[in-house]
C-alpha positions, 0 to 999 in steps of 0.5 A: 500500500503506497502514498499519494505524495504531491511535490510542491516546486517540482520544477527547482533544483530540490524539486527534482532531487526530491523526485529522483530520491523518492525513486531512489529509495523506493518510498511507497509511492502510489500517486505522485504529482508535480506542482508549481506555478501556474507559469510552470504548469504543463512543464514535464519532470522525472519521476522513475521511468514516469514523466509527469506534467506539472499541475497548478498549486492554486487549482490542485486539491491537496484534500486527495494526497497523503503527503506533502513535500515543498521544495518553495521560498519562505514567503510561499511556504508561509502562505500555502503550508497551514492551508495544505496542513488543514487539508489532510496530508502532513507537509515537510517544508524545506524552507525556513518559514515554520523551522523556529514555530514552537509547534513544528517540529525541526527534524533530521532523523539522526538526530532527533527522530521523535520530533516526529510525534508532534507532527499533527499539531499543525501537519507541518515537519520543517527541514533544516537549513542545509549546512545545519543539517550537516553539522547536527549530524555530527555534532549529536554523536559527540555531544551525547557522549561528552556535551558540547560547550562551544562550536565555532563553524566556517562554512564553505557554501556552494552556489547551488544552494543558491538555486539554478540562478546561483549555478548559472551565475557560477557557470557564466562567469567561469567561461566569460573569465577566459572569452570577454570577461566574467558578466557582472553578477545579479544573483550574488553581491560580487564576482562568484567564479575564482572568488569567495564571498563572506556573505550569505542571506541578509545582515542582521544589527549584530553583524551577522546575517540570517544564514548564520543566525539559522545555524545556530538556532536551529542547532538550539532546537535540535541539540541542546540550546545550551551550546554556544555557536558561533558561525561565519558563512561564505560561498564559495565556487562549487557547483554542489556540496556543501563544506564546513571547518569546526571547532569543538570544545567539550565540558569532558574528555574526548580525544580524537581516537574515541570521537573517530570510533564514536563517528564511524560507528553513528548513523548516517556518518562516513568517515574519511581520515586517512593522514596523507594527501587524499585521505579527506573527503571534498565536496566534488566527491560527495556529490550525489552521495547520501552521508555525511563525510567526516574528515581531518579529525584531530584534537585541539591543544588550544582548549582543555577539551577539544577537536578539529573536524572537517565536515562534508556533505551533498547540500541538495541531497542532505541538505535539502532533498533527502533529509526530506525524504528521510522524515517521509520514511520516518513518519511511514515507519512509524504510522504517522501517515494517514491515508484517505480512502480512494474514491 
């Protein structure tokens, strides 16, 4: 017996990801539908061997699904999600609009799968941020064992988090560097080809901006609010995968032989630490993987309790696209899905 799922945002790079994942594990799919837009309507997309036609969210009725996926802006989430919710289907958003509502849960299966048992307060599981999911991934196994004091993160955030337009941008400017000159940027602030760029989201009054201030409430939500995080969020130029350096101090000991064990031996971790020129894992190298690589673990002599990791993931897959589907699973495994009787 499988589920009528619907895919809001079938058309974006998440979109399509979330498609190919559902096929990918064999989630039990009855029905699917692709919606978005009305200016997309009638665009086709993949689903196995199926293709299917987009469909228009203002005309679609949610009442005759199961299941929601929403791969949208916040703006869009914040308008459309309470009314899928009060249709029936439960709805995994991927955007921030519902991730710091006390009411909806914020969830990556590793770490805090029995979040979803307050799933039908509102029918809405919120996704994280996709560098917060990486890095609750490796921090829970770490902080269940010697508690977490204070986390210092420098993302390396690659442009497709940024959506097609940040990977058209990225693309353009590379070919135009060696022909007439890069184009002048429109989706980033400055020239993203052969630069970095110290910004992402808005800035805040303290300086930060909003993609920092996700990570770390969103690490509150899940972890423990009483660990203090401190981040600083770059973009970088890679097309997919998503980088981070962290620091870790701990209030007890862990010494990076027990944390290595401890890594390898946690749930939708990989760990990569060989210490010679190739023993670490890079972004190019984890695209289109499902885990989590762990790399360059060693301990801090700064600190009385400390550790060094080098943190890797595919930013549309865990990031985005397959944490959602792994809340899906979560919530089939455990009967939280409730079906409608097919007219």
């Amino acid at each position: 017996m499988g589920y009528r799922v619907a895919v809001v945002g079938a058309t974006g790079n998440v979109g399509r990801e979330m498609l190919n994942i559902l096929e990918e594990v064999e989630f039990p799919v009855d029905k699917i539908h692709a919606i978005a837009s009305r200016k997309s309507i009638g665009v086709k997309v993949s689903f196995g061997s199926e293709t299917v036609a987009c469909e228009d969210i203002a005309q679609f009725d949610f009442s005759t699904v199961d299941l929601v996926l929403m791969s949208v802006s916040g703006s869009f989430s914040k308008e459309w999600s309470p009314k899928i919710g009060a249709a029936g289907p439960i709805v995994i958003d991927n955007s921030s609009a519902f991730r710091m509502d006390p009411d909806v849960p914020l969830i990556v299966p590793e770490v805090n799968p029995d979040d979803v048992s307050f799933a039908h307060k509102k029918n809405i599981i919120a996704n994280p941020n996709c560098s917060t999911a990486q890095l609750v991934v490796a921090l829970k196994p770490l902080h269940d064992r010697a508690k977490i004091k204070r986390v210092v993160v420098s993302t390396y955030q690659s442009v497709s988090g940024a959506g097609k337009e940040g990977m058209d941008e990225l693309w353009d400017q590379t070919k135009g560097v060696f022909v007439l000159g890069a184009p002048p940027p429109k989706k980033f602030p400055k020239q993203i080809a052969f630069n970095v760029i110290p910004f992402i989201g808005a800035f805040g009054d303290d300086g930060y901006t909003d993609e920092e201030a996700k990570m770390w409430n969103e690490t509150h939500k899940m972890i423990d609010p009483a660990i203090k995080l401190t981040v600083t969020c770059v973009r970088v130029p890679v097309m997919v995968g998503h980088s981070e350096a962290v620091n870790i101090e701990f209030h007890n000991p862990l010494d990076e032989d027990e944390a290595r064990d401890l890594l390898r031996d946690s749930p939708g971790l990989v760990v990569i630490d060989k210490r010679d020129e190739t023993g670490y894992m890079t972004p190019k190298e984890s695209q289109g993987e499902f885990p989590v690589f762990v790399s360059r673990i060693r301990n801090d002599p700064t600190v009385e309790h400390g550790l060094n990791l080098w943190v890797v993931a595919d930013n549309l897959r865990k990031g985005a696209a397959l944490n959602a589907i792994q809340i899906a699973q979560l919530l089939d495994e455990r009967g939280l899905i409730k079906t409608k009787a097919i007219a």
